[in-house]
Each structure stands twice: as C-alpha cells, then as structure tokens.
KEKE-3310 file (N, C-alpha, C; in steps of 0.2 Angstrom, whole numbers, plus 5000, padded with zeros to 4 digits):
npx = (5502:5487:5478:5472:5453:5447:5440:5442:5455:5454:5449:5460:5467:5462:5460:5474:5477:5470:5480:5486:5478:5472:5462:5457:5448:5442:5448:5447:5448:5446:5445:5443:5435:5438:5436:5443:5454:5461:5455:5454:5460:5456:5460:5455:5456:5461:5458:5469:5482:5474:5475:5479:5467:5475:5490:5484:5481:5469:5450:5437:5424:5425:5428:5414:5407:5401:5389:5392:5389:5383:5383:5390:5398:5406:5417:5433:5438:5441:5431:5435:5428:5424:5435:5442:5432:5434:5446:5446:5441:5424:5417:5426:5421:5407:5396:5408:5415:5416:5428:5428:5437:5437:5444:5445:5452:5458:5459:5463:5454:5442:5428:5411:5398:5401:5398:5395:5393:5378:5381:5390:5387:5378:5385:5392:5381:5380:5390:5391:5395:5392:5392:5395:5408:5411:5420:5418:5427:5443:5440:5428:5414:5401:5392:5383:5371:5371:5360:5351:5352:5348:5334:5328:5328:5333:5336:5322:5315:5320:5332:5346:5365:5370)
npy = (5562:5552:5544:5528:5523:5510:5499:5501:5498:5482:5479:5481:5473:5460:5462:5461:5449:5442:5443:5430:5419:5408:5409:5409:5419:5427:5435:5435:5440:5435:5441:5436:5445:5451:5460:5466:5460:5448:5433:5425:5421:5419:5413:5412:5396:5381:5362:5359:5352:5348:5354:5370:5382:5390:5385:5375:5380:5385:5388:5381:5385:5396:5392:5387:5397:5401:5410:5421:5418:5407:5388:5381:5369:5366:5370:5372:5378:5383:5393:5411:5416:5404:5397:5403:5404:5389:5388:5393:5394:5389:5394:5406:5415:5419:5431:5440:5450:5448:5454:5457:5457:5457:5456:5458:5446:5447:5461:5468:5476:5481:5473:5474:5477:5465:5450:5439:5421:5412:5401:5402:5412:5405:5397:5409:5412:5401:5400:5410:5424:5440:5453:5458:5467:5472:5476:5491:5498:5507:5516:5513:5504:5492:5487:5472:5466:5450:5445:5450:5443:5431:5433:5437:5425:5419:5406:5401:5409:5403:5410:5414:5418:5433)
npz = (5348:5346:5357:5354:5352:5361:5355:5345:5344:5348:5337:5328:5331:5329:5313:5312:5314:5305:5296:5296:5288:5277:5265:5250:5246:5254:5270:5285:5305:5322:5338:5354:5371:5387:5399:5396:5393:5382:5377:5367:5349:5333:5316:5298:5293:5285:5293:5305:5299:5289:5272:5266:5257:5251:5250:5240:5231:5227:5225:5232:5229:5226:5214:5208:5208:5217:5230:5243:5259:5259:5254:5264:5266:5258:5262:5263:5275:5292:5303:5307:5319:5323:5326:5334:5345:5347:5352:5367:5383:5389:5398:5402:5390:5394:5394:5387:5374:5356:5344:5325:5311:5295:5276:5260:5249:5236:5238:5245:5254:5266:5271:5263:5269:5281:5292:5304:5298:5298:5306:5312:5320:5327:5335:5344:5350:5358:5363:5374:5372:5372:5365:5349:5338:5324:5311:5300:5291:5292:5304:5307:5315:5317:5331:5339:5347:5353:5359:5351:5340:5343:5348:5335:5323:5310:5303:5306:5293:5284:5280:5272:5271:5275)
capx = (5499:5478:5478:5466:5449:5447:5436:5447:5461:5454:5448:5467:5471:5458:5463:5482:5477:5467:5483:5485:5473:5472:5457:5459:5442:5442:5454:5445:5451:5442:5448:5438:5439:5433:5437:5449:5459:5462:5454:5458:5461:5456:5458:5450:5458:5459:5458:5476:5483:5474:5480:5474:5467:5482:5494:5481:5480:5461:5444:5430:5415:5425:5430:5409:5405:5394:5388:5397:5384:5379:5386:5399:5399:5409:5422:5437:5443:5436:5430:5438:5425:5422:5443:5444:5429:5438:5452:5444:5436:5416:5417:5429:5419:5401:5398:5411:5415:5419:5428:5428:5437:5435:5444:5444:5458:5462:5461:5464:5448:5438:5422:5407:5393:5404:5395:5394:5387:5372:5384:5396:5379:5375:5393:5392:5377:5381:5400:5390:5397:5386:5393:5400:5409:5410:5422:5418:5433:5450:5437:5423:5412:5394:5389:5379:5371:5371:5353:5346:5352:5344:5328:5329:5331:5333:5333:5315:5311:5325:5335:5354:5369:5372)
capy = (5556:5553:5537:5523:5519:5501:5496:5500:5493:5477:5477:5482:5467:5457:5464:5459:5441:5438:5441:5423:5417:5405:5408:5413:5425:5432:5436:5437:5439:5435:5442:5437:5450:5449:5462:5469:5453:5444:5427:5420:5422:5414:5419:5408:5390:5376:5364:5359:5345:5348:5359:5377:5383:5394:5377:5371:5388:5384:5388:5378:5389:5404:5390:5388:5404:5401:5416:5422:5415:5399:5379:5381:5363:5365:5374:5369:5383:5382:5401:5415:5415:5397:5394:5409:5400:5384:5389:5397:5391:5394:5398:5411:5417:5421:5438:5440:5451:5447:5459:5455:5462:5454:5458:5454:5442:5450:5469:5469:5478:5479:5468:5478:5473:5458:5449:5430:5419:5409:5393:5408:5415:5399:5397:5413:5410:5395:5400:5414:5431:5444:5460:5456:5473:5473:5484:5491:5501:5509:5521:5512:5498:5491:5484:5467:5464:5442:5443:5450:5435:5424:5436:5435:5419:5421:5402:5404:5408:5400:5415:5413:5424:5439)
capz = (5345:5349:5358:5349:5354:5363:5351:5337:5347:5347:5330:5324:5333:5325:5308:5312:5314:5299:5291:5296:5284:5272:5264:5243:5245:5258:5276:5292:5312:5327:5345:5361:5377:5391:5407:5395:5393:5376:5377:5363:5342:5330:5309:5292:5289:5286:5302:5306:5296:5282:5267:5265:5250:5249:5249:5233:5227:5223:5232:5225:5233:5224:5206:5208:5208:5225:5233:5250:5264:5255:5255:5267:5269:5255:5262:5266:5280:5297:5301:5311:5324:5325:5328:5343:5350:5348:5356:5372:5388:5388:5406:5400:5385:5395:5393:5382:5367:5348:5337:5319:5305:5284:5270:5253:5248:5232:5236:5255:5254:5270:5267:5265:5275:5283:5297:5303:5295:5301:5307:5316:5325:5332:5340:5347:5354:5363:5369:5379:5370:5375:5360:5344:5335:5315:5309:5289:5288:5297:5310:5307:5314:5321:5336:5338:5352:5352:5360:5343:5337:5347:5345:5326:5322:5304:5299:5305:5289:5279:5278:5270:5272:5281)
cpx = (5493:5480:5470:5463:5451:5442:5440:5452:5460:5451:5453:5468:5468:5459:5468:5482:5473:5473:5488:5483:5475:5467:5459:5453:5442:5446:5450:5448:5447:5446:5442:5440:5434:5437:5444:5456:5459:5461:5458:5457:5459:5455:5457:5456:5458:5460:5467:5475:5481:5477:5477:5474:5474:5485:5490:5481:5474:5456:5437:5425:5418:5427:5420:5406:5398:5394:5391:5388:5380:5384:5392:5400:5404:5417:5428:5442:5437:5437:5433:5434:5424:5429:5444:5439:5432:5442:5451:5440:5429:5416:5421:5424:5411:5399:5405:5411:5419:5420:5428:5429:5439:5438:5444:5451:5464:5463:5463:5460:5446:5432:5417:5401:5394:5398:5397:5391:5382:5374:5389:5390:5377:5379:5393:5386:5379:5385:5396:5392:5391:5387:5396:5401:5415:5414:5422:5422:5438:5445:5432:5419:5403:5394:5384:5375:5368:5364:5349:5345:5347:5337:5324:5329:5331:5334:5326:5311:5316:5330:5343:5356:5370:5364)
cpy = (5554:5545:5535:5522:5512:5497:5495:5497:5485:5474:5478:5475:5462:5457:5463:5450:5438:5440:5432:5418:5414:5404:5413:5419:5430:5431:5440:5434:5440:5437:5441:5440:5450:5452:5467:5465:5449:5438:5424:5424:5418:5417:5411:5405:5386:5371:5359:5350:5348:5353:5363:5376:5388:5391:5378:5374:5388:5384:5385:5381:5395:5399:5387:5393:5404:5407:5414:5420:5410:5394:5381:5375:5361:5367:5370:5372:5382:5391:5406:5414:5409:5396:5400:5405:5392:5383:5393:5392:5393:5397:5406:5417:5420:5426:5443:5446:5450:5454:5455:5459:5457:5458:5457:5451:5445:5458:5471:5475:5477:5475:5472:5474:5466:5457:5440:5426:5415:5405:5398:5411:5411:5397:5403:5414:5406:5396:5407:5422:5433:5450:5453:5465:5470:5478:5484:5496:5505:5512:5518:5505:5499:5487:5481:5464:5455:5442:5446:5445:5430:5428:5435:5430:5420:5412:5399:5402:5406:5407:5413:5418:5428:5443)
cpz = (5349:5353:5354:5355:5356:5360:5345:5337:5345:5338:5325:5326:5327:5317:5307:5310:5310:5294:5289:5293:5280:5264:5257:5244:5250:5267:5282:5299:5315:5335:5349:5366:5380:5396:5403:5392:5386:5379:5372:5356:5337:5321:5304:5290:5289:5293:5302:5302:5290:5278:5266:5258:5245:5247:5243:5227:5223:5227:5227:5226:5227:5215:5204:5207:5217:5229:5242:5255:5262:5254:5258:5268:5262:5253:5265:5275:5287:5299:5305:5318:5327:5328:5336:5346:5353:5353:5361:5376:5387:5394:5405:5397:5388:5399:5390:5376:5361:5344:5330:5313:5297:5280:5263:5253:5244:5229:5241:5256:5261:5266:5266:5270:5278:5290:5298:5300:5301:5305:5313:5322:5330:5337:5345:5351:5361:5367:5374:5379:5371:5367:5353:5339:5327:5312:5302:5288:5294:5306:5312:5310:5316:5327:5337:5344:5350:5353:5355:5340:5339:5347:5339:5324:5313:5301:5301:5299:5282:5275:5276:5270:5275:5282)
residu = (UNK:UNK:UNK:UNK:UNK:UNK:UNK:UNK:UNK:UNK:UNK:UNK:UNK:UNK:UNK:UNK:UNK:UNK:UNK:UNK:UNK:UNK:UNK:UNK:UNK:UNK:UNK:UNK:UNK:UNK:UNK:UNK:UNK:UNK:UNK:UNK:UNK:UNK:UNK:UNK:UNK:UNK:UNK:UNK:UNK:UNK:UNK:UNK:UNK:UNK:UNK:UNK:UNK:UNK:UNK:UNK:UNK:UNK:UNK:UNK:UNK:UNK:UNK:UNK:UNK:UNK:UNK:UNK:UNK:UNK:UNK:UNK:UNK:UNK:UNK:UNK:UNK:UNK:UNK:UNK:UNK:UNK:UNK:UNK:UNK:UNK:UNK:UNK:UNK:UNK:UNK:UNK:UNK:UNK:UNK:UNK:UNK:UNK:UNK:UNK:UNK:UNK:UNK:UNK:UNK:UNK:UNK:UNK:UNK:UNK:UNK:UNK:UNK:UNK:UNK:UNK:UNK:UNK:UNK:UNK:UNK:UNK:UNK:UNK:UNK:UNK:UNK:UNK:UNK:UNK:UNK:UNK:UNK:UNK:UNK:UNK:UNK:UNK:UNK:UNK:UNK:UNK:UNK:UNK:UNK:UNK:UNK:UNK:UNK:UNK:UNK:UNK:UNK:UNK:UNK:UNK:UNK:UNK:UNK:UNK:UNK:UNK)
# end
C-alpha cells in the first residue's frame, strides 16, 4: 500500500470533519497545522446553542435562492474556517497552514472551484496563516499563498464570492 501525500493527509482529515456539518447546501472542514501538528478543527455550523439548519431542516439563503458567496449575514452557520480559527491560539496559528475541503450537501460532491469566502479571507489574514490548500477532488487540490490575498484585495473593487 502507497502511503498518502501530507497534503492529502491533512485534507482527508479536513474532509472527515466536515462530516460534522450542519449545513443543508453545503459541508465543509477546516484543519490548522502547524510543524506538522494539528492545531485546531473547525467544520460549518451553527454557533453553539443555537439550532442548525439541519435541526430546522431549512436554509434560507438556499429557500432564497441566493447565490454561494453573497449575504452571508443571513446565514445561520458559523463557517469552517472561521470555527478552526476560533478554536485555536493566534500565537499558535502564525505561519500556519489551512487545508480545506467542500462538498455539496445533496451529492456529497466535491465543490468545484471551492475557496473562502471574502469574510473567511479576512480571518486568515489576521490569525497569521501563511498557505491555505483547496482540495477540488480525492488527489486533487490548489495552493493559496494568504499574501495574494492580502495583495489582491478583491473588495477593492467591490468583488463578491470566490
């Protein structure tokens, strides 16, 4: 048996832990690593206490028809990377990597062109991740270097979504 990449490694991990998810659209995991070490976890929902959309069995962005990377202020679920971030030291987190894997809710699809959104961009910023790796299926990802981000600024010129 081949042993797995450490990149796919942690992006299996990452993929394990958005089955956690509560999210009717869509099911994403975040793993922080750092030295090789699992900081922290974090997968899409709501923030503790309140009731997932699962629980309601209704998503109003998805009973809207709202496009994926627009009015998240109407979302109920707090987001995979935001929750790993949450739950993790910053001092820990600087120079950091994010994997990141997305699937669809209702195919268990990978996502295709998954990414962070803009509000997820900014957190990663901040927390002091240096990579973030985007896996779009079993073998497959991208690698993001965070200071593009911070180069890019994409709302700038009022850019939405991915």
């Amino acid at each position: 048996m081949e042993r797995r990449d450490k990149i796919n490694y942690y992006l299996d991990l990452a993929d394990v832990v958005a089955k956690r998810g509560t999210c009717l659209r869509r099911l994403y995991g975040a793993v922080i690593v750092k030295n090789d070490e699992v900081i922290s976890t974090g997968y899409v929902g709501a923030p503790r206490g309140r009731k997932n959309c699962s629980d309601l069995g209704v998503c109003i962005r998805q009973k809207m028809n709202i496009p994926r990377g627009e009015r998240y202020e109407l979302c109920r679920s707090v987001h995979a990377e935001a929750n790993a971030i949450i739950s993790a030291e910053r001092e820990r987190m600087i120079g950091s990597s994010l994997y990141l894997a997305g699937r669809e809710a209702a195919t268990g699809q990978y996502i295709s062109n998954s990414g962070s959104c803009s509000m997820c961009k900014r957190m990663i910023i901040n927390a002091g991740i240096k990579t973030v790796y985007i896996r779009d299926d079993e073998e497959h990802y991208r690698v993001v270097q965070v200071e593009e981000w911070i180069q890019k600024d994409e709302s700038l010129d009022g850019q939405f979504g991915y």
